[in-house]
C-alpha positions in Angstrom: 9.1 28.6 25.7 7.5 30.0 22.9 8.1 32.6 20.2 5.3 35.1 19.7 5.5 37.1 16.4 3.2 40.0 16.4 1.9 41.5 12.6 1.4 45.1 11.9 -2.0 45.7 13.2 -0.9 43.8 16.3 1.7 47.0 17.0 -0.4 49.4 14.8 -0.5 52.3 17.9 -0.6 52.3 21.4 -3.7 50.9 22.4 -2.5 47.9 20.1 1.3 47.1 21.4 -0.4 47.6 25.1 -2.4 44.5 24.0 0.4 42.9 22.4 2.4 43.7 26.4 -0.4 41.6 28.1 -0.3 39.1 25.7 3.4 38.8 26.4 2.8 39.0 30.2 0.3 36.0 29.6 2.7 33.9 28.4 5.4 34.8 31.4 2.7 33.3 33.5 2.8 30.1 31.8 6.8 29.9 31.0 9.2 32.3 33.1 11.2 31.7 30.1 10.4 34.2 27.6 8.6 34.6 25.1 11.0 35.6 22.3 9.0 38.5 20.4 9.1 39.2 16.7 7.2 42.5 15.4 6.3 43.5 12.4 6.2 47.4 11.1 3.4 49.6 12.3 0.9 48.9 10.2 1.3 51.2 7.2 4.4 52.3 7.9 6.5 49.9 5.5 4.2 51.2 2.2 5.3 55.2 3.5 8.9 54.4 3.4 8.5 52.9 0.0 6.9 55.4 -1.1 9.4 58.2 0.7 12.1 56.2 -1.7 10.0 56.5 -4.9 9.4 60.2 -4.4 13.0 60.4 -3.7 13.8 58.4 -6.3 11.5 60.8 -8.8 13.5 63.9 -7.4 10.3 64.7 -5.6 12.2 66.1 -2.6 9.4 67.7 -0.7 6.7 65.0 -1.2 10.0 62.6 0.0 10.5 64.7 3.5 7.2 65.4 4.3 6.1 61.5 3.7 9.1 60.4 6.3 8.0 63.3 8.6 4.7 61.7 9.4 6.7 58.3 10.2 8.6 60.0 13.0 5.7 61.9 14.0 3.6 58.8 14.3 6.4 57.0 16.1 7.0 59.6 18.5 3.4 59.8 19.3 3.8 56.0 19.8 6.7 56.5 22.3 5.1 59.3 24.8 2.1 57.0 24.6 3.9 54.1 26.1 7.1 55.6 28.1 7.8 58.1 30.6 10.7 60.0 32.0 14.4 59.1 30.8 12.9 56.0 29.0 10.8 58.5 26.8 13.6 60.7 26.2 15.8 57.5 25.1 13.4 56.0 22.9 12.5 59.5 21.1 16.4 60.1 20.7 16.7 56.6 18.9 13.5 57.1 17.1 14.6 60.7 15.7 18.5 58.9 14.9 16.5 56.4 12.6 14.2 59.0 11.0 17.4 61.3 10.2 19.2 58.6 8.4 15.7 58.6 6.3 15.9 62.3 5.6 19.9 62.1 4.9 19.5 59.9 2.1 16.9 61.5 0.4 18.7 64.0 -1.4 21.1 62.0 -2.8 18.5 59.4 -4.4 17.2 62.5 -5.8 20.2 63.5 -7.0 21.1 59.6 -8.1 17.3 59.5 -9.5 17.8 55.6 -8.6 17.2 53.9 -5.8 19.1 50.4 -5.8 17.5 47.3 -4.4 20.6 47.8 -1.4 19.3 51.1 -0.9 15.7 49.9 -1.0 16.5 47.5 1.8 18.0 50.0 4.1 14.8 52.4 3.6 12.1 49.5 3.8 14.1 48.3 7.1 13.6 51.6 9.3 9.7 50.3 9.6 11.0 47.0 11.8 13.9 48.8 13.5 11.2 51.5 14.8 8.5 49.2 16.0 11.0 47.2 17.7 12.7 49.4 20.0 8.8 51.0 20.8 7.6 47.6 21.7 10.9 46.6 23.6 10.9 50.0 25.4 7.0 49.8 26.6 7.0 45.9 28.1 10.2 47.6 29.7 8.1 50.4 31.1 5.2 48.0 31.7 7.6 45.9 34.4 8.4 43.0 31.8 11.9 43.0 31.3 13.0 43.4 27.7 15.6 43.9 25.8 16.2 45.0 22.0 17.9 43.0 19.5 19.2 44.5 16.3 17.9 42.0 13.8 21.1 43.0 11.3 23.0 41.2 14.1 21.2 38.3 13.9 19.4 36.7 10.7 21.9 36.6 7.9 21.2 36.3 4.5 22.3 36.2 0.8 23.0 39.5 -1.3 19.8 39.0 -3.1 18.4 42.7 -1.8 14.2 43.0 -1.3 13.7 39.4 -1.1 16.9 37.7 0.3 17.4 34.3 1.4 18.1 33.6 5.1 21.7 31.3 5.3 20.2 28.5 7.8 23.2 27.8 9.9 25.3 31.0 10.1 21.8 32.3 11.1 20.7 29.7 13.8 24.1 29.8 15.2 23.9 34.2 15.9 20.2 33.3 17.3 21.6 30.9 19.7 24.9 33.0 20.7 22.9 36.1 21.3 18.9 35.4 22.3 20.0 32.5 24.5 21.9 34.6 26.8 18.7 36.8 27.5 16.3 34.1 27.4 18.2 32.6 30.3 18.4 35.9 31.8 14.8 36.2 32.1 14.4 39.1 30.0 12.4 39.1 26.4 14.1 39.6 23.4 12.3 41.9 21.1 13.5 41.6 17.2 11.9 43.2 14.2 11.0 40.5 11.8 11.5 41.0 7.8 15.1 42.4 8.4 18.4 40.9 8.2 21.7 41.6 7.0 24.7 40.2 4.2 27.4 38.0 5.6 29.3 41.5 4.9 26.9 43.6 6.7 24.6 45.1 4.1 21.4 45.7 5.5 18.6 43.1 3.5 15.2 42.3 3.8 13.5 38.9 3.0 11.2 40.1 1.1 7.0 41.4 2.0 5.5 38.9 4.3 8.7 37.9 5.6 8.1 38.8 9.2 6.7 35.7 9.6 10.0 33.6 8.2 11.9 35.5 11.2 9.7 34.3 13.8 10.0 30.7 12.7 13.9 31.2 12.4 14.0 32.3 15.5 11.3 29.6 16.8 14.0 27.1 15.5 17.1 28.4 16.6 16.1 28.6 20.5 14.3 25.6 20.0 10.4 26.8 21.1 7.6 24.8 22.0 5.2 26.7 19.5 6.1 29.4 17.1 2.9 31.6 17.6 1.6 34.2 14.8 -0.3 37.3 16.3 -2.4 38.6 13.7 -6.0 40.7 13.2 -7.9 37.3 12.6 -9.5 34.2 14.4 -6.8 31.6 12.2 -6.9 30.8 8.9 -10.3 30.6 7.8 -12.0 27.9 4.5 -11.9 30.4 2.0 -11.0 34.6 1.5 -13.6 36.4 3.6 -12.9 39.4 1.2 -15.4 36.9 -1.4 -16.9 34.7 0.7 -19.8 36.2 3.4 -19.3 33.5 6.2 -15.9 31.2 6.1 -15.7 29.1 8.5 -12.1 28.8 11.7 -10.1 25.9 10.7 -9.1 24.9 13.6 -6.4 22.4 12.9 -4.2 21.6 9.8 -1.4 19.9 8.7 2.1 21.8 7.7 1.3 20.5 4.4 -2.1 22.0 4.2 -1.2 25.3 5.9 1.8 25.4 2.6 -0.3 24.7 0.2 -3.0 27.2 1.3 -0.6 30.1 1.8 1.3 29.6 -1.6 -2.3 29.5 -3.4 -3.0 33.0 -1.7 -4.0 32.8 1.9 -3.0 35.9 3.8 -3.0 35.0 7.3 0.5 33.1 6.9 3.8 33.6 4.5 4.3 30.2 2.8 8.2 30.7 4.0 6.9 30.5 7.6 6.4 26.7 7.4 9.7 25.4 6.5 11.9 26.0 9.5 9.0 24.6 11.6 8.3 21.8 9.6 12.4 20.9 10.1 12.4 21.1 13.7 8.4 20.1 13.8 7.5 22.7 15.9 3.7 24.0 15.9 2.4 26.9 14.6 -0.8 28.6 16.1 -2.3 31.8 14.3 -4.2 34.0 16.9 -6.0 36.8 17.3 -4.5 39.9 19.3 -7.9 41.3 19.5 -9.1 38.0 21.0 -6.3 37.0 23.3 -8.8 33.8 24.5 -9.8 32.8 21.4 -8.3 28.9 20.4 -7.4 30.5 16.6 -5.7 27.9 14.6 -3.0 24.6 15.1 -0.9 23.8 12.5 1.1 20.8 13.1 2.7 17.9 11.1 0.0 15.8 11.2 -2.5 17.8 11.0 -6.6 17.0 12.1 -7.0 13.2 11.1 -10.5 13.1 11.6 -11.4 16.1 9.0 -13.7 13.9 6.1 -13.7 17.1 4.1 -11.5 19.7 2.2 -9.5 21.9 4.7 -10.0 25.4 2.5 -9.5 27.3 -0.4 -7.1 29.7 -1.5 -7.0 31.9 -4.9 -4.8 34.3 -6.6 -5.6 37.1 -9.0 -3.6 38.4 -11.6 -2.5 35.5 -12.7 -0.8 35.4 -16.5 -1.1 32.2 -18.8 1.7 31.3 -20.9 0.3 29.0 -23.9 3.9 27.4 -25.7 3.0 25.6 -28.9 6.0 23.5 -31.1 4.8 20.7 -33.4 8.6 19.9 -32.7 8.0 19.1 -29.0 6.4 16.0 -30.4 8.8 13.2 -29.4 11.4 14.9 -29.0 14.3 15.4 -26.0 15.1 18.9 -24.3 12.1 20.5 -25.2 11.2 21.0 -21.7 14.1 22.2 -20.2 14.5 24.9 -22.9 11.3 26.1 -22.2 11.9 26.5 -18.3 15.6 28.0 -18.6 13.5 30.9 -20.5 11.9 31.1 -17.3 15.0 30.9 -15.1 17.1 33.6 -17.3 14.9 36.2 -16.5 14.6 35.0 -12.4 10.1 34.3 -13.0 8.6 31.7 -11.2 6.3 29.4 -12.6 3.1 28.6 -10.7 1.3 26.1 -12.1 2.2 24.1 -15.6 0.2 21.3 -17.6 1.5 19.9 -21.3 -0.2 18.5 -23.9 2.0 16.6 -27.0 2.4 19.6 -28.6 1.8 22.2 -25.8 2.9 23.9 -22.5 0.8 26.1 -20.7 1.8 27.9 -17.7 1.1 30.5 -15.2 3.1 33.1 -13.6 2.2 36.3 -11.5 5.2 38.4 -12.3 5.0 39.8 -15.1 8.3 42.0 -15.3 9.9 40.1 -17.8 7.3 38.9 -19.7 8.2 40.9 -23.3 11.4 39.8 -22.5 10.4 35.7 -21.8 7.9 35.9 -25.1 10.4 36.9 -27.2 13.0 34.5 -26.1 10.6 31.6 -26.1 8.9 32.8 -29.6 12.6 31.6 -31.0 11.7 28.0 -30.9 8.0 28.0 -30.5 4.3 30.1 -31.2 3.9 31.7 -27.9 0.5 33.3 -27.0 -0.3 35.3 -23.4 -3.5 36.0 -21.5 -3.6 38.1 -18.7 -6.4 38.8 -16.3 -6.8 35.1 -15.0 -6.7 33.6 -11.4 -6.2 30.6 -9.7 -8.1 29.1 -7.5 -6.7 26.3 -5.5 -9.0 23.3 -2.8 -7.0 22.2 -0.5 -7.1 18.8 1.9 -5.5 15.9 2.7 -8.6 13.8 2.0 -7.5 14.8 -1.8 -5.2 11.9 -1.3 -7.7 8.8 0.0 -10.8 9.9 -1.8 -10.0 10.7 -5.3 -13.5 11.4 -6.3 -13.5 14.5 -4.0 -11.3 15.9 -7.0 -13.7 14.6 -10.0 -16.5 16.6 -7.7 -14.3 20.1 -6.8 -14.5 20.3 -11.2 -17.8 18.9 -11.0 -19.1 21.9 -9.1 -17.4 24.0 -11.3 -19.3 22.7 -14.6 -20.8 26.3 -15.2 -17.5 28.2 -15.5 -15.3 28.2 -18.3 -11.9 26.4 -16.8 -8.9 27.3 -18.6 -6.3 24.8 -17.0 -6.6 22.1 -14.1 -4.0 20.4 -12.1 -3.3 18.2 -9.3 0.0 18.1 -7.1 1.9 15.0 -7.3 1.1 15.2 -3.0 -2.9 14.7 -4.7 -3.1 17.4 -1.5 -4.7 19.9 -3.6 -6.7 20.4 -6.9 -5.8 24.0 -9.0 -7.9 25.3 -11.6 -7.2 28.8 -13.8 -10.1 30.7 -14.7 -10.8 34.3 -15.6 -10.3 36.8 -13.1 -14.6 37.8 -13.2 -15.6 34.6 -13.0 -13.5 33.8 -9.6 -15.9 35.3 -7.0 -18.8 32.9 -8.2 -16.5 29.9 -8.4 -15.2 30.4 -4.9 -18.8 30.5 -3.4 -20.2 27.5 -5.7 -17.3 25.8 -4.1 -17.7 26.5 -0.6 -21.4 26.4 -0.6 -20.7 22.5 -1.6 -18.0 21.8 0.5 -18.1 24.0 3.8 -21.8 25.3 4.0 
């Protein structure tokens, strides 16, 4: 049995989730048992209720109502699209109860001028709990029995609202106890991914990308074959196709790989995705719901053990360098760790670090706190910033047999200013910081060498 999560463009309109319905049917075929589905928001649709929140927030009533307007007239369209009769009438009436609790709260957060990260959460949800009962309602409609599961119900998290922290057990126990029992039913579950609740009910969300984290929850707690990620691309591809003309399909990759290359900015899969399938070892295939027949790409724990090359690369832009200078850091104890408890005070994580006897350097990408982290740090050292950097990351487990493959990744690089270099203690990847212009030359040079 597997669990097929579908993205945003996979369930984006009509002619999309009747894809996504065949895909679903496919997989029937092949296991009676199943599929579990996962779904992302229409595409879209989760930027729109931000942005109904801010102009709420900013006491910009009208903007606010018309904004969450278009959602319910987009998801209605969706709806007479894909149902008919009673079912229609049903899915319109849940559809329209959703929407209202949008328009309700926008007055008061006008009033408030605040909107609290719990308040966040329940606005940034409505874009999961739509798509869900729309997708559930037309494989219904379609003959394929399914049935909708409120994802509040079932993924429990932490308090940390926007980007909460699934609670493993409590979690995989409420999958069990209420997916199970339709599984073996012979109906579908349909969840929307992303969305989750408090042990005390508060509605949370795990943060943007996190549909993907709820499909591999769910992939472990029913204990899938294959967790399989539906997306608007063959796999993950050798480098961003956004900078380079012609990457190529990676067809197979190890769960270390497939980490290291969605950390370092690859888009096709959330980091987060790996970890409850690297646990139970369950693989991960990224397909295409355009291209239903295409193979797309295995991730698995081992990985392809005949690659002789790099598997890809990965970058991320607006990247910040922290340079931390202390002649006292010279020999001495602590220094370290009163360096990164600057960090931890103000919640920033750290991306990449390298020292020097009297230097730390580091990089970070979330910059909310930085006045905050300078001046704090500037009590016990010279502190100096530079913004507008990136990193660029070449990933592969040959890194750790051939260890001339790293001398050459900087070797190629000769004609670009490098600001910082560092390799993983896995010797899985090699990092390098450079300036944000010079990034799109890099990233060819690189894959001209490597993949061309």
């Amino acid at each position: 049995m597997v669990v097929q999560k579908f993205g945003g463009t996979s369930v984006a309109d009509p002619e999309a989730i009747r894809r996504l319905i065949e895909i679903v049917r496919a997989a029937r075929l092949c296991d009676g048992r199943g599929p579990a589905v996962v779904v992302s928001a229409m595409s879209g649709v989760t930027d729109g209720l931000l942005a109904v929140a801010a102009a709420a927030g900013e006491a910009r009533v009208d903007e606010a109502l018309s904004r969450a307007e278009t959602i319910r007239d987009r998801h209605l369209a969706a709806a007479r699209a894909l149902a008919e009769g009673a079912e229609q009438e049903a899915l319109a009436g849940q559809i329209n109860a959703q929407v209202d609790q949008l328009v309700d709260v926008v007055p008061t957060l006008a009033v408030l001028r605040e909107v609290s990260p719990r308040t966040l959460d329940v606005v940034a949800a409505m874009g999961e709990l739509l798509s869900s009962r729309i997708v559930a309602a037309a494989l219904t409609g379609a003959g394929v029995p399914a049935e909708w599961i409120d994802p509040r119900q079932v993924i429990v998290t932490n308090d940390e609202h926007t980007r909460a922290t699934p609670l493993r057990q409590q979690t995989s126990d409420r999958i069990r106890a209420q997916l199970c029992p339709v599984l073996d039913a012979g109906r579908v579950p349909v969840l929307g991914g992303f969305v989750g609740a408090t042990a005390d009910g508060h509605t949370s969300t795990l943060g943007r990308g996190g549909s993907d984290y709820s499909g591999a929850l769910v992939g472990a707690g029913v204990g899938a074959s294959e967790i399989q990620i539906w997306t608007d691309v063959d796999g993950m591809l050798s480098a961003d196709p956004r900078i380079v003309a012609n990457p190529r399909l990676v067809p197979q990759l190890s769960f270390a790989e497939a980490a290291e290359l969605a950390y370092f900015g690859a888009k096709v899969l959330h980091p987060s995705t790996i970890l409850p399938a690297v646990e139970r070892n369950i693989p991960v295939r990224i397909l295409n719901s355009w291209k239903p027949d295409a193979a797309g790409t295995l991730i698995t724990g081992t990985g392809s053990p005949r690659r002789a090359g790099l598997t890809g690369l990965a970058s991320k832009r607006d990247v910040t360098v922290i340079d931390i200078t202390s002649s006292r850091m010279l020999m001495a104890y602590g220094f370290l760790r009163r360096v990164f408890e600057v960090f931890e005070r103000f919640t920033t994580a750290v991306d990449m670090v390298t020292t020097s006897e009297v230097s730390v350097s580091v990089t970070v990408d979330d910059v909310r706190h930085i006045d905050s982290i300078v001046e704090a740090l500037g009590e016990f050292a010279e502190v100096s910033v530079e913004p507008h950097m990136s990193l660029l990351c070449a990933v592969g487990d040959v890194l750790q047999d051939e260890p001339s493959m790293a001398a050459k990744v900087v070797g190629v690089l000769e004609e670009v200013p490098i600001r910082m270099i560092s390799q993983a203690a896995s010797r899985r990847n090699i990092t390098v910081v450079l300036r944000q212009a010079d990034l799109h030359y890099a990233m060819e040079r690189l894959h001209e060498e490597f993949f061309t």
